[in-house]
C-alpha positions as CSV (number, residue, x, y, z in Angstrom):
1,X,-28.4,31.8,15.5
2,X,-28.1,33.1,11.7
3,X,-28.8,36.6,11.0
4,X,-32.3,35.9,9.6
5,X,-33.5,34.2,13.2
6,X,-31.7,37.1,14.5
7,X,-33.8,39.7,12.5
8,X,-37.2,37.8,13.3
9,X,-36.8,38.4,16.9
10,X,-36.2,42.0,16.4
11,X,-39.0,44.1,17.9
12,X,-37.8,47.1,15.0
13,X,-40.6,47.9,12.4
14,X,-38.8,49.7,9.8
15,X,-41.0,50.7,7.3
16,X,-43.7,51.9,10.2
17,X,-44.4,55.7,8.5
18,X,-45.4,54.1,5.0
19,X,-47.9,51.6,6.7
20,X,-48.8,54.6,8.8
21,X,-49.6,56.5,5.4
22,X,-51.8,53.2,4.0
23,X,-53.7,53.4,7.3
24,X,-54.7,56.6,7.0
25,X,-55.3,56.6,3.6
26,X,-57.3,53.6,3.5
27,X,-59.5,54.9,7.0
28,X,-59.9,58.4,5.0
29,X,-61.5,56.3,2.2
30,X,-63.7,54.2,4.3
31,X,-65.3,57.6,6.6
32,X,-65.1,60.1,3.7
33,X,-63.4,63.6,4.1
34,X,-61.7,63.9,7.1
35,X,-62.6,66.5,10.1
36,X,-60.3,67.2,13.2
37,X,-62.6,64.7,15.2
38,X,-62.9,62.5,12.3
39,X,-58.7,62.6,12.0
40,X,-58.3,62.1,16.1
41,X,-60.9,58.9,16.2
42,X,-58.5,57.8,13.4
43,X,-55.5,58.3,15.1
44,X,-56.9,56.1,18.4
45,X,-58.0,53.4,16.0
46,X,-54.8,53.7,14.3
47,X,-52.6,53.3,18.1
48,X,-55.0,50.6,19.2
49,X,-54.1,48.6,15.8
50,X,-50.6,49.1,16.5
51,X,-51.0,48.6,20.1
52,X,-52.9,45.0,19.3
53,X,-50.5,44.0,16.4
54,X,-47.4,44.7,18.6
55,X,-48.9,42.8,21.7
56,X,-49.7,40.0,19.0
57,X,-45.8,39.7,18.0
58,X,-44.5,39.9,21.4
59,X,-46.9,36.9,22.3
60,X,-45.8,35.0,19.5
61,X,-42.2,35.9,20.3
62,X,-42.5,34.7,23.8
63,X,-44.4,31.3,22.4
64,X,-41.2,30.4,20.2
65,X,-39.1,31.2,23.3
66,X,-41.0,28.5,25.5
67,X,-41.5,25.9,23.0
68,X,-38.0,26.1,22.6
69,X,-37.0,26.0,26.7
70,X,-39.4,23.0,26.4
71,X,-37.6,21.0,23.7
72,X,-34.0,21.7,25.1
73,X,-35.4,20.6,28.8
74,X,-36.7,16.9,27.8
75,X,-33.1,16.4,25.8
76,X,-31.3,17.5,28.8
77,X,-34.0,15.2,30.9
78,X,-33.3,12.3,28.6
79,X,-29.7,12.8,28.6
80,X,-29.6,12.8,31.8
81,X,-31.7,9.3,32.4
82,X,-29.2,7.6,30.0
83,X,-26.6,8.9,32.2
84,X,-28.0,7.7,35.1
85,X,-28.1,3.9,33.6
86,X,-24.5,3.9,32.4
87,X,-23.8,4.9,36.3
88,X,-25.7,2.1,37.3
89,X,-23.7,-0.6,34.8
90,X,-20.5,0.9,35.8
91,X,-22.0,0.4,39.3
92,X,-22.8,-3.3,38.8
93,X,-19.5,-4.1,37.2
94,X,-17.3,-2.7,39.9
95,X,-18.8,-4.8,42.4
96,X,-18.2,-8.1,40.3
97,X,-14.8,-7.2,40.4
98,X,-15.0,-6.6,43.8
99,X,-16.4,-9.2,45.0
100,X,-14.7,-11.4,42.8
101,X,-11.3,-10.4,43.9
102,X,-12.4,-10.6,47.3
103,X,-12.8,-14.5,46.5
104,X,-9.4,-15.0,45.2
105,X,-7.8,-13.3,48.5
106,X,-9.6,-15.7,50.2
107,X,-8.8,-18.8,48.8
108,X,-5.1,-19.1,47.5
109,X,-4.1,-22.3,49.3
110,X,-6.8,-23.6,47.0
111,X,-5.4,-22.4,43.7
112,X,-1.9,-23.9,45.0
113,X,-3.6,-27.1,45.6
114,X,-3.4,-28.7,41.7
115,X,-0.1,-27.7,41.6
116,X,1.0,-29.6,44.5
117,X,-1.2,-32.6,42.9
118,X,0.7,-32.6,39.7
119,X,1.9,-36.0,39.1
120,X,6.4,-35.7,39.5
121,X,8.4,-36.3,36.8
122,X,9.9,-39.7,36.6
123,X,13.5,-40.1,35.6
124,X,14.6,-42.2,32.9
125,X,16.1,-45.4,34.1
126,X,19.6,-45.7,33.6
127,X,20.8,-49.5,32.1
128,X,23.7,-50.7,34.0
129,X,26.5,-51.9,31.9
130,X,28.2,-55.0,33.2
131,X,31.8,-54.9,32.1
132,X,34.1,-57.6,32.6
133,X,37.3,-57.5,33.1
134,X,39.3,-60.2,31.7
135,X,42.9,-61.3,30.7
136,X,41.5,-62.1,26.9
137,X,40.7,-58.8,26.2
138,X,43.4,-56.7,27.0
139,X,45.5,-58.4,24.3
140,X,43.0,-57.4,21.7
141,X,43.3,-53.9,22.2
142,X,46.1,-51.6,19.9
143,X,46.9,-48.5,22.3
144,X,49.1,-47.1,19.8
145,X,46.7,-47.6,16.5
146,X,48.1,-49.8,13.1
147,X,49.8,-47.7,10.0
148,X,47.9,-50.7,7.7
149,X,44.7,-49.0,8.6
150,X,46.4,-45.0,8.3
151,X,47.2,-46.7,4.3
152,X,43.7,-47.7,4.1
153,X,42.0,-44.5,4.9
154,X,44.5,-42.7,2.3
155,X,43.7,-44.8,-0.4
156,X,40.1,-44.5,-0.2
157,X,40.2,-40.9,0.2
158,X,42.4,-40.8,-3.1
159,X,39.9,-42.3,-4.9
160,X,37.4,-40.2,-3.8
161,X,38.7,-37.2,-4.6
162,X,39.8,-38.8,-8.6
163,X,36.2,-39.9,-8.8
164,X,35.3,-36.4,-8.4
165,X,37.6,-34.9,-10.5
166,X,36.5,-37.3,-13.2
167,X,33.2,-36.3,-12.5
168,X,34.2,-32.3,-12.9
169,X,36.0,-33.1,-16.1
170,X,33.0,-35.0,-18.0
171,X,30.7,-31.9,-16.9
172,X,30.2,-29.9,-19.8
173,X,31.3,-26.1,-18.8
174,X,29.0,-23.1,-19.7
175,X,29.5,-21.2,-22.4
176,X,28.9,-17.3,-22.4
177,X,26.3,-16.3,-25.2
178,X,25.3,-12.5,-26.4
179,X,23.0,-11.9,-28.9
180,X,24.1,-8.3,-30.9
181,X,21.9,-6.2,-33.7
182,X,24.0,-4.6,-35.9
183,X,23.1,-1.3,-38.0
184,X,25.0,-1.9,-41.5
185,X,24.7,1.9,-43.4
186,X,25.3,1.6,-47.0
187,X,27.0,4.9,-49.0
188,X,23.9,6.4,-50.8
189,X,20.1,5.2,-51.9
190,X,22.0,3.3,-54.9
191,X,23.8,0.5,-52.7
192,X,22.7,-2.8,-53.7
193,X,20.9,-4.0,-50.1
194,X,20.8,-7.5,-51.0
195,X,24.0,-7.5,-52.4
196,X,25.5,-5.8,-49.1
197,X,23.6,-8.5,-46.7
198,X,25.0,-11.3,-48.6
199,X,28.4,-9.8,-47.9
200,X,28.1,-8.9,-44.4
201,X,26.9,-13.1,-43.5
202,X,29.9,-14.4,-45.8
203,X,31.8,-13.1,-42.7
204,X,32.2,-16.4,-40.8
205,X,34.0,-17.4,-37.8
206,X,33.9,-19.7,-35.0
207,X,31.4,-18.8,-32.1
208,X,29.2,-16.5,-34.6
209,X,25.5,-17.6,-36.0
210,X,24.0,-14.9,-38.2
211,X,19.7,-14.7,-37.9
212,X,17.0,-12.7,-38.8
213,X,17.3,-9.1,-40.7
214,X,15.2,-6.5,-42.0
215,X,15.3,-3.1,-43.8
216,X,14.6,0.4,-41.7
217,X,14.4,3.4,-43.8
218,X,17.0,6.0,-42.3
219,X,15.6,9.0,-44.9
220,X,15.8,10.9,-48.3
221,X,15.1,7.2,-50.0
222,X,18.5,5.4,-47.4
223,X,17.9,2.4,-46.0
224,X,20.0,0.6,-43.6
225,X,20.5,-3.4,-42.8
226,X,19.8,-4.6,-39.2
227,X,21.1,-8.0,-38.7
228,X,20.2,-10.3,-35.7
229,X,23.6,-12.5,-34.3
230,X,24.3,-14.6,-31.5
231,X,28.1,-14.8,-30.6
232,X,30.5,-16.4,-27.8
233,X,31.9,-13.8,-26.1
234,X,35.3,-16.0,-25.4
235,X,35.8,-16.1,-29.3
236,X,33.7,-13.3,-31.0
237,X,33.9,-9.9,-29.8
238,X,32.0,-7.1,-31.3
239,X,35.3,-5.0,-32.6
240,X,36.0,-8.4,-34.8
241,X,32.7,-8.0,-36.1
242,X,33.1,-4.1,-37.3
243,X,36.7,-4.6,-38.9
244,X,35.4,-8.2,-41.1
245,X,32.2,-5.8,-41.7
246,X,33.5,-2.7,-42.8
247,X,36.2,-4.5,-45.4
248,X,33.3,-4.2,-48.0
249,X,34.2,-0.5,-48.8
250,X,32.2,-0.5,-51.9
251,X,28.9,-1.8,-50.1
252,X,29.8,-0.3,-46.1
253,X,29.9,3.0,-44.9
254,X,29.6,2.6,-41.1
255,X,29.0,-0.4,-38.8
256,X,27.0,0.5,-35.1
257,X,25.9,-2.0,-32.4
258,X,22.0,-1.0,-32.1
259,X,21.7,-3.5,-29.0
260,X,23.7,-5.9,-27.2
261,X,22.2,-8.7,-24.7
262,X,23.5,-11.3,-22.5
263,X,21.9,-15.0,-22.9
């Protein structure tokens, strides 16, 4: 219950002497000039209005509180009739079970039965082998084996083992590829940048293939070369690419590997 519900069911009138005043007042105005009579008929008419107004709250009081006794008895009531048909479906299901385990204690012979019917497993029939003994035979037959057949089964497995050699051999082997971006600084804003790329892709060697390039400004007017090349990493190796680079003094102030990626 909040503190307002708790307030309206309060029987405390606070502000009782100022209503008293507006009582008076207003009863003084209505009768004229009051006289001790005239004041004690006011007073009686004054109890009698608080006597009626507080019999007035108290019934209304008591109203609320049976209106609400009402409500919370026909919830409990219906509560308590949807109880009472869950008990009875509980009821009905545990005598199903009953009475159908009752059943199955009754008859398990009768369950054995279709097993015992089953239909038995027939074995496979075993084929006789006639053998025959005979005289012939027995001088066909090598107990100890033959080397001409010991040569036989070398030589093929020679061959076998050239032909897959030969095989291996014509199978071209796999090469290991890196592609490298190089970041060629030249000495000062001057440096001839055409004239320095031509000289950094006269460098040529087996296992190195030069590609794209561009210009990056670096700052104060500086702009550096970054060239693109794809290299064998058995026969090109990124230290032999600085030293051929950085030969051109007059062009090359430092050479740096900006990225480096396997193919």
């Amino acid at each position: 219950m909040s503190g307002l519900q708790c307030l309206a069911t309060e029987n405390i009138w606070f502000d009782k002497q100022r209503y008293d005043e507006a009582e008076r007042r207003f009863y003084e105005g209505v009768n004229g000039p009051s006289s001790p009579q005239q004041q004690v008929k006011t007073a009686l008419q004054q109890a009698k209005g608080r006597q009626q107004k507080r019999q007035h709250r108290n019934s209304s009081s008591h109203g609320g509180g049976d209106q609400e006794l009402v409500s919370r008895m026909k919830s409990l009531e219906l509560e308590n009739q949807t109880l009472h048909k869950v008990v009875q479906e509980m009821r009905a299901a545990l005598q199903k079970l009953e009475s159908r385990v009752v059943m199955l204690e009754k008859s398990p012979a009768a369950a054995a039965v279709p097993c015992a019917k089953a239909a038995p497993v027939q074995a496979a029939p075993v084929k006789q082998v006639k053998v025959e003994n005979g005289d012939d035979d027995d001088d066909d037959i090598d107990l100890f084996g033959s080397d001409d057949d010991d040569e036989e089964a070398t030589r093929l497995k020679q061959e076998r083992l050239d032909a897959y050699a030969a095989k291996k051999a014509k199978k071209p082997a796999l090469i290991a590829k890196s592609s490298i971006i190089l970041d060629v600084k030249p000495w000062d804003d001057e440096t001839d940048m055409a004239q320095l790329e031509q000289c950094v892709r006269s460098v040529q060697m087996d296992g190195l293939l030069w590609g794209a390039s561009k210009l990056v400004p670096v700052g104060y007017g500086i702009k550096k070369l970054q060239i693109n090349c794809v290299v064998e990493d058995d026969k090109v190796g990124t230290d032999i690419l600085e030293e051929e680079i950085t030969k051109f003094e007059d062009f090359v102030q430092s050479v740096d590997v900006a990225a480096f990626n396997k193919i």
